[in-house]
C-alpha positions as MATLAB code, in Angstrom:
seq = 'XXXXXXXXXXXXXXXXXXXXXXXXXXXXXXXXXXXXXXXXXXXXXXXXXXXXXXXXXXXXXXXXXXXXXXXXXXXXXXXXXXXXXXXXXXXXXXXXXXXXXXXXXXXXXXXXXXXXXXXXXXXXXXXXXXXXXXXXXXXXXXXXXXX';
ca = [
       3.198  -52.565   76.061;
       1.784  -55.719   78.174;
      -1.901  -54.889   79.775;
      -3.424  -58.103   82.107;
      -7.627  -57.938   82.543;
      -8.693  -60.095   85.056;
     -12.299  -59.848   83.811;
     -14.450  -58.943   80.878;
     -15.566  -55.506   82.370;
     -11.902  -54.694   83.121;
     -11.256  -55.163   79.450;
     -14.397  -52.703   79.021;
     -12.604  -50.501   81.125;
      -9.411  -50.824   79.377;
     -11.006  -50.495   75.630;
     -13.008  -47.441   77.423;
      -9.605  -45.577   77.935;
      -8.152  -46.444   74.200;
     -10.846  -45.323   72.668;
     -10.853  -41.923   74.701;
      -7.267  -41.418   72.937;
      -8.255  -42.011   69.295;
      -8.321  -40.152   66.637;
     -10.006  -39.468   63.067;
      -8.319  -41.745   60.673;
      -6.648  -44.309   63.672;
      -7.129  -47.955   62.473;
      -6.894  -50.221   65.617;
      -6.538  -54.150   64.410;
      -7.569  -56.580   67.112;
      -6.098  -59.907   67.262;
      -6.923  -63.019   68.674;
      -8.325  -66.394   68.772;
     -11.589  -67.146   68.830;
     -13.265  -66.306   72.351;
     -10.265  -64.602   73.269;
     -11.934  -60.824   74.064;
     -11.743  -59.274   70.866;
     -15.578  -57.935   70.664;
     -15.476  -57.077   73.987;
     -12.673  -54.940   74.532;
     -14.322  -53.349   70.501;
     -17.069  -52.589   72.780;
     -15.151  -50.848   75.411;
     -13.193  -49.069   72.466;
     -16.146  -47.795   70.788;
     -17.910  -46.480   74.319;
     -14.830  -44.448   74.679;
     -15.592  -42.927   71.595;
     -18.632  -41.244   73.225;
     -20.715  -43.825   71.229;
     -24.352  -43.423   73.132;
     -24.813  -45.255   76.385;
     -27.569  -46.753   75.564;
     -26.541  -47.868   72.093;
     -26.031  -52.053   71.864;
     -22.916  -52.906   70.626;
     -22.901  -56.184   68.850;
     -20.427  -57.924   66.922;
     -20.779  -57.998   63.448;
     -19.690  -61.224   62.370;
     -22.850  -61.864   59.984;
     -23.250  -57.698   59.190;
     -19.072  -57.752   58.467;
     -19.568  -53.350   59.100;
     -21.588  -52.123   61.736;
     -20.760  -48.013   61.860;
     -21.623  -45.504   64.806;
     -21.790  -42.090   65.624;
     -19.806  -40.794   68.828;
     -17.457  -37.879   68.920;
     -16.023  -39.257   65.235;
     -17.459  -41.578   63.398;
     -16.532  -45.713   63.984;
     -16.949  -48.333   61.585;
     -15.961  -51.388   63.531;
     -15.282  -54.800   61.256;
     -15.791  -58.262   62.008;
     -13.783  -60.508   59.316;
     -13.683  -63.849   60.803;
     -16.431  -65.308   58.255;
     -14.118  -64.318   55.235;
     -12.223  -66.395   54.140;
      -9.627  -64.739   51.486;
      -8.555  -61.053   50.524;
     -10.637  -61.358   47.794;
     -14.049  -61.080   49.583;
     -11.811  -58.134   51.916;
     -11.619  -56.039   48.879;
     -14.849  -57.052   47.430;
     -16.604  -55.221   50.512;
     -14.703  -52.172   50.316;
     -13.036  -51.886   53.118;
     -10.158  -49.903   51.899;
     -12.571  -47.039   51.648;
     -13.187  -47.081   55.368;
      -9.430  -46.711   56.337;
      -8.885  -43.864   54.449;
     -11.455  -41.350   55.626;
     -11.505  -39.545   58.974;
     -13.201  -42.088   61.315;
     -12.150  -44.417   63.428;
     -11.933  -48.305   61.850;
     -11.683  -51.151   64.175;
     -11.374  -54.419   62.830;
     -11.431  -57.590   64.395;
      -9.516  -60.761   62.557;
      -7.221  -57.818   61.329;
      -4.771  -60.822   60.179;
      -7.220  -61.265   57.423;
      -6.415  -58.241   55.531;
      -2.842  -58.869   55.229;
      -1.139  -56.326   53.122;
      -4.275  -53.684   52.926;
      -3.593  -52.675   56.128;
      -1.990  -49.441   56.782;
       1.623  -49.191   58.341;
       0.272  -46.369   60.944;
      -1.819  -48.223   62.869;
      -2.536  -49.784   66.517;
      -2.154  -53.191   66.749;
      -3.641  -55.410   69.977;
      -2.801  -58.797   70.068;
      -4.994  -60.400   72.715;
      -4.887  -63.829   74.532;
      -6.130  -65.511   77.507;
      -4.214  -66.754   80.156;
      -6.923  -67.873   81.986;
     -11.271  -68.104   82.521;
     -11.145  -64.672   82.668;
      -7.857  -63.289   82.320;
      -6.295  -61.724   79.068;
      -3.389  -60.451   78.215;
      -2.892  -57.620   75.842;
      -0.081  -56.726   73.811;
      -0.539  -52.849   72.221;
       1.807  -52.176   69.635;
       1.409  -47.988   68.539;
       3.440  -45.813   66.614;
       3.116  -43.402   69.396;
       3.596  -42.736   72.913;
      -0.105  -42.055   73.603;
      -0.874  -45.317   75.405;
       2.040  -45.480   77.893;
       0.209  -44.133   81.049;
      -1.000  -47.628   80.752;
       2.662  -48.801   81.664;
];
């Protein structure tokens, strides 16, 4: 499934209405190049989770975990400062994906074979200053109103 933003609060918007259809256990891995919309559309994600309003949602590229309480818990990753699997398994974040909240990661490509074959993939690029184009691969149906 193919979803264009034409700017970064319609990809709040559109992360808004995935995370609304999550559930405990779903591993979403974001991918990207660098300035490409990852931690923003992770923002819109994780606000669809019911994660508090007034809550700031940063990145955390220096924290690598930064976890939240909405409806079900979120533990959203940042790996682009690691640099092999090694430090991935070092942090533990194998333990995350098999619990009952909701794991984002951004950089998923990092964890290469830890990652778990049911799981929602978003590859996301820009195709212009503020346009992006996403590309949701699910093992479902439940994002095709988006179609």
């Amino acid at each position: 499934m193919v979803i264009i933003s034409s700017s970064p609060e319609e990809s709040q918007k559109i992360g808004r209405a995935i995370g609304k259809l999550l559930t405990a256990g779903d591993v979403v891995c974001l991918y990207g190049d660098l300035g490409s919309g990852k931690t923003c559309l992770a923002q819109g994600i994780i606000k669809g989770l019911d994660v508090a309003e007034d809550k700031y949602l940063r990145s955390p590229t220096f924290t690598l975990i930064n976890q939240y309480k909405g409806r079900m818990p979120v533990c959203h990753l940042d790996l682009y400062r690691l640099d092999n699997i090694n430090e991935v398994e070092d942090i533990g974040i194998e333990e995350h994906m098999c619990g009952d909240e909701v794991v984002i990661i951004e950089w998923a490509e990092r964890l290469e074979k830890l990652l778990p074959e049911k799981r929602i993939d978003i590859h996301i690029s820009s195709v212009g200053i503020n346009t992006r184009k996403f590309i949701i691969s699910c093992p479902d149906n439940r994002f095709d109103f988006f179609a």
